[in-house]
C-alpha positions as CSV (number, residue, x, y, z in Angstrom):
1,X,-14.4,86.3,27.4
2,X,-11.4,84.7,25.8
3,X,-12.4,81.4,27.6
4,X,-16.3,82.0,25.7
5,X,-14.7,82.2,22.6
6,X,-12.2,78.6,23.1
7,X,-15.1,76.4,23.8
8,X,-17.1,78.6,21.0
9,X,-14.5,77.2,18.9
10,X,-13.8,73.6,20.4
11,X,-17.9,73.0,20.0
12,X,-17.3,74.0,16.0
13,X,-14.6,72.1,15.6
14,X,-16.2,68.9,17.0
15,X,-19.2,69.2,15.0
16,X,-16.8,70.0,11.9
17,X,-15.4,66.9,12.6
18,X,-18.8,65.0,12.8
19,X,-20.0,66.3,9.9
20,X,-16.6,65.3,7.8
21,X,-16.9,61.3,9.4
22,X,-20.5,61.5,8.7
23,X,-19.7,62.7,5.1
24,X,-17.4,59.7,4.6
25,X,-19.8,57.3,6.0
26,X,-22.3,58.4,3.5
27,X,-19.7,58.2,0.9
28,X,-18.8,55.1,1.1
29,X,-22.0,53.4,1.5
30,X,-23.4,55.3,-1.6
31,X,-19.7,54.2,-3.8
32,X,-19.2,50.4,-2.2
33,X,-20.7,47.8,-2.3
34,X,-22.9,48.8,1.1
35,X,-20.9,47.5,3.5
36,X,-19.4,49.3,6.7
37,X,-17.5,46.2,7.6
38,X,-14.3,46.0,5.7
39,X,-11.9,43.1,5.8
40,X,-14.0,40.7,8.4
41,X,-10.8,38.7,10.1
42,X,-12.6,36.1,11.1
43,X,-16.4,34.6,11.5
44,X,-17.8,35.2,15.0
45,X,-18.5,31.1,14.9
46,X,-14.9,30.9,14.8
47,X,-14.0,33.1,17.9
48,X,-16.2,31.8,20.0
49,X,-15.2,28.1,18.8
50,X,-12.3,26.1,20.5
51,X,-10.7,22.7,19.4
52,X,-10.5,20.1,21.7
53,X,-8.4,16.8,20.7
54,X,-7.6,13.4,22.3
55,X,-7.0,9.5,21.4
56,X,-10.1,7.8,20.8
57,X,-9.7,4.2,21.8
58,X,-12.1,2.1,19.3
59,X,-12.2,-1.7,18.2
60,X,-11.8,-3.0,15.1
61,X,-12.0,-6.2,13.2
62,X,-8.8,-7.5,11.6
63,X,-8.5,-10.5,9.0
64,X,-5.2,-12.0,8.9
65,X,-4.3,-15.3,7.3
66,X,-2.8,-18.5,9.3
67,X,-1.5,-21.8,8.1
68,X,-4.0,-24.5,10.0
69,X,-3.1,-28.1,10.2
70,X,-5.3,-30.5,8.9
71,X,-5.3,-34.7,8.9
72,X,-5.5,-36.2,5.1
73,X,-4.8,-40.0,4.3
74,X,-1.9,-40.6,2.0
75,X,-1.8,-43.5,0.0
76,X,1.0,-45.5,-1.5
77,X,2.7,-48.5,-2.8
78,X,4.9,-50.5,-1.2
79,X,7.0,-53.6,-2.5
80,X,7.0,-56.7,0.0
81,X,9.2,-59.5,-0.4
82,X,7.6,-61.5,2.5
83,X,6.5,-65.2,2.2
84,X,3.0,-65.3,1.5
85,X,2.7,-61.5,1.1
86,X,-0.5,-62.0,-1.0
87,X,-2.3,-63.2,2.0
88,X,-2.0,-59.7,3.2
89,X,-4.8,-57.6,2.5
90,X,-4.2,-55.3,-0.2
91,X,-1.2,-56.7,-1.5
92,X,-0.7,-58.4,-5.3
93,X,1.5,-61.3,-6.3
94,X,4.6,-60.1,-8.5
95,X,5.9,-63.3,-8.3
96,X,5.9,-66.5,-7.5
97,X,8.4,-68.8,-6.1
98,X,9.5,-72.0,-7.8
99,X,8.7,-70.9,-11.1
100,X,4.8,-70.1,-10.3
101,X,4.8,-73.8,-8.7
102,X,5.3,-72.2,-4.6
103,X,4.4,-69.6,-3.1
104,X,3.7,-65.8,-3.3
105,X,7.2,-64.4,-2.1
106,X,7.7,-60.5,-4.3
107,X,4.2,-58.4,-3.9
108,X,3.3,-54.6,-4.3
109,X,0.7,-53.5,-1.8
110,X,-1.5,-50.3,-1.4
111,X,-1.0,-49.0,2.0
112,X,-2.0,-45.5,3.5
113,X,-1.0,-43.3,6.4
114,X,-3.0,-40.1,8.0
115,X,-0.5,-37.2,7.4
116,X,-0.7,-33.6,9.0
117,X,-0.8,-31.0,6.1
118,X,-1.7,-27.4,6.5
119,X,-3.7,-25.2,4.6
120,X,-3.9,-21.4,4.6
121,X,-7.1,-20.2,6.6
122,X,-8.4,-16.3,6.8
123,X,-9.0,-15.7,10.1
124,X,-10.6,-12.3,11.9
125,X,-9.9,-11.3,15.5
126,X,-11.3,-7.9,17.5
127,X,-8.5,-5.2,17.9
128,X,-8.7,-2.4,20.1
129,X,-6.9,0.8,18.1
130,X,-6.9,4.3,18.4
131,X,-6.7,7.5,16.6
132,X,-6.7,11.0,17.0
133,X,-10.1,12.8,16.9
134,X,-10.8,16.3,18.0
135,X,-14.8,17.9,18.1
136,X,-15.4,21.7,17.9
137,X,-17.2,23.3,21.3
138,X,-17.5,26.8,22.7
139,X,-15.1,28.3,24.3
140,X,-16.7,28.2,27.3
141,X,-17.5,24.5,27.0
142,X,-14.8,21.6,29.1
143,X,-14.5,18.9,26.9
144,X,-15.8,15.3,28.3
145,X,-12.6,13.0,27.5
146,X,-14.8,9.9,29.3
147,X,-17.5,10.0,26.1
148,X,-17.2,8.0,22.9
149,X,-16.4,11.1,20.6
150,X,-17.0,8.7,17.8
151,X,-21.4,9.8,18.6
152,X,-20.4,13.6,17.8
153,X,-21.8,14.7,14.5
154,X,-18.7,16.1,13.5
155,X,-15.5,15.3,13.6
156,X,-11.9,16.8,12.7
157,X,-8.1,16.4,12.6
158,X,-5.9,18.3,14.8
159,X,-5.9,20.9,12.1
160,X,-9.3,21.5,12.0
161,X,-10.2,20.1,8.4
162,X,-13.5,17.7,8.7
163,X,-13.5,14.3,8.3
164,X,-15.7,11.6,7.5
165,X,-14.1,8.6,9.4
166,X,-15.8,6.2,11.5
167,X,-15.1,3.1,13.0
């Protein structure tokens, strides 16, 4: 009889206890703002997410500048003190010998030279670079380091923060 009377009790208590959590379920719904789920941690998205990172080889074109040599004619006097020096092409008679009685014997003549000068040229050339990438996948998901990640829709640092970087 005494053992009729424990579980008597035990049932009671249980359902006491139901009734009370039930009670504060009620409660709280009716004085919140409706929802049962208190402080969500974390979205479900982000659980089930992973981060998967690596060095994404890519090219890129770099412009640079370079000094280029190029051929220019230079042009210049010259004073000749030759006999006959105005019989040479491009010279002129300064003076003449025997008081302008003889011949040509001081002339100035034009004379040029090809020179190498440079010039500074911008130039581009193909580089291969890299840089750090990571993509989001599931957690159940191996990441394919062979692929260009550069084709993924998204793309983040190694902190997770998006970015909008292509090359």
């Amino acid at each position: 009889m005494a053992l009729n009377g424990f579980i008597k009790n035990l049932f009671l208590l249980i359902i006491g206890l139901s009734i009370a959590v039930l009670l504060l379920i009620i409660l709280d719904v009716v004085f919140s703002d409706g929802s049962l789920t208190g402080n969500v941690i974390g979205d479900l998205s982000d659980m089930t997410n992973k981060l998967a990172c690596k060095d994404q080889i890519y090219n890129k074109i770099e412009t640079y500048w370079e000094k280029v040599p190029y051929l220019d004619i230079e042009t210049f006097t010259e004073t000749s003190n030759a006999l006959k020096c105005d019989k040479i092409s491009g010279c002129t008679c300064l003076h003449w010998a025997w008081l302008g009685l003889g011949s040509c014997d001081s002339c100035e003549c034009k004379k040029s030279r090809t020179v190498t000068k440079y010039k500074d040229e911008q130039k581009s050339r193909t580089v291969t670079d890299r840089k750090e990438v990571c993509v989001k996948l599931k957690r159940w998901e191996t990441p394919n380091y062979n692929e260009d990640w550069f084709n993924y829709p998204e793309l983040y640092d190694k902190n997770g923060n998006y970015i909008n970087w292509r090359p």
